[in-house]
C-alpha positions in Angstrom: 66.0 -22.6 139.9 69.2 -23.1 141.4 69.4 -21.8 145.5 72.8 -20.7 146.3 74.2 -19.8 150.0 77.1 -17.3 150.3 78.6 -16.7 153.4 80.4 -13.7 154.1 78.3 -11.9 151.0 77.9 -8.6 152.4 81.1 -7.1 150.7 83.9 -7.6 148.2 84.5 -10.9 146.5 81.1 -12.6 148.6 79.1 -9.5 147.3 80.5 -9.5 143.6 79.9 -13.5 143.2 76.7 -12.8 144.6 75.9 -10.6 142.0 76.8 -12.8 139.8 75.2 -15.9 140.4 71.9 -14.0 140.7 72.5 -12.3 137.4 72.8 -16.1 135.9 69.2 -16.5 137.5 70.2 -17.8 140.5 68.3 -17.5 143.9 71.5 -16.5 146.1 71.3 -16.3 150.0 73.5 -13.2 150.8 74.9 -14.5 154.1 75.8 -11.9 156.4 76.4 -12.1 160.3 74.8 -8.4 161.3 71.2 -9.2 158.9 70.7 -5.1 159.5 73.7 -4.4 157.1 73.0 -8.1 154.5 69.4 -6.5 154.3 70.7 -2.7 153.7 72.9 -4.6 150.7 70.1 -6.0 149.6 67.8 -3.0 149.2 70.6 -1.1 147.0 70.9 -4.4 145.1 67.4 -4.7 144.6 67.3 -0.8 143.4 70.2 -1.5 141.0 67.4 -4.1 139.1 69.1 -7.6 140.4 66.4 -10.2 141.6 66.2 -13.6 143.1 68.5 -12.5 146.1 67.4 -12.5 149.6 69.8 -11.7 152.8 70.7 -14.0 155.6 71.9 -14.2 159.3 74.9 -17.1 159.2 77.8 -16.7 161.6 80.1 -20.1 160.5 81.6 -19.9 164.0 78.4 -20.9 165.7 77.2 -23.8 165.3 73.4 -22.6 166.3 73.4 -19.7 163.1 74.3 -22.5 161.3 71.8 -24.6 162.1 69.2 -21.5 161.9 70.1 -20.5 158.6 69.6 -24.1 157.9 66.3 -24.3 158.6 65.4 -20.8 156.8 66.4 -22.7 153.4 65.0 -25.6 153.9 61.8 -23.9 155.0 61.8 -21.5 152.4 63.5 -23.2 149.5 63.7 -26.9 150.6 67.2 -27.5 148.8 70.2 -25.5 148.6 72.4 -26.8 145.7 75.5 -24.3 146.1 77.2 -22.9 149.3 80.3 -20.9 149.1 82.3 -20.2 151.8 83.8 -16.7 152.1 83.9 -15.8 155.2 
């Protein structure tokens, strides 16, 4: 399975390719700066039957969330084989 990371995911063009990628079976990082409102995203995507799809703290004007959200998908996925930067 392909991981994909998109920053700035939480809304709009991020959310809708999102959506997209996960409905191509996809695992997609939904990369949000506030997690509270990538997660609230996530539970009405989840309800609306999409899968694979997984929110994530990433602020690309720190270095350090960078580096944190990093480690989260090489911890969790070991790889990531698409980012897409939005924000």
């Amino acid at each position: 399975m392909k991981i994909a990371l998109i920053t700035g995911a939480n809304r709009s063009i991020g959310l809708e390719t999102a959506k997209q990628l996960s409905e191509k079976g996809l695992f997609v990082y939904l990369g949000t700066r506030n997690l509270a409102k990538g997660e609230e995203v996530i539970k009405e995507l989840i309800a609306k039957g999409f899968q694979n799809i997984q929110a994530i703290q990433i602020d690309v004007t720190d270095a350090q969330s960078i580096l944190d959200a990093k480690k989260i998908v090489e911890k969790e996925k070991g790889k990531l084989d698409i980012l897409i930067n939005n924000a």
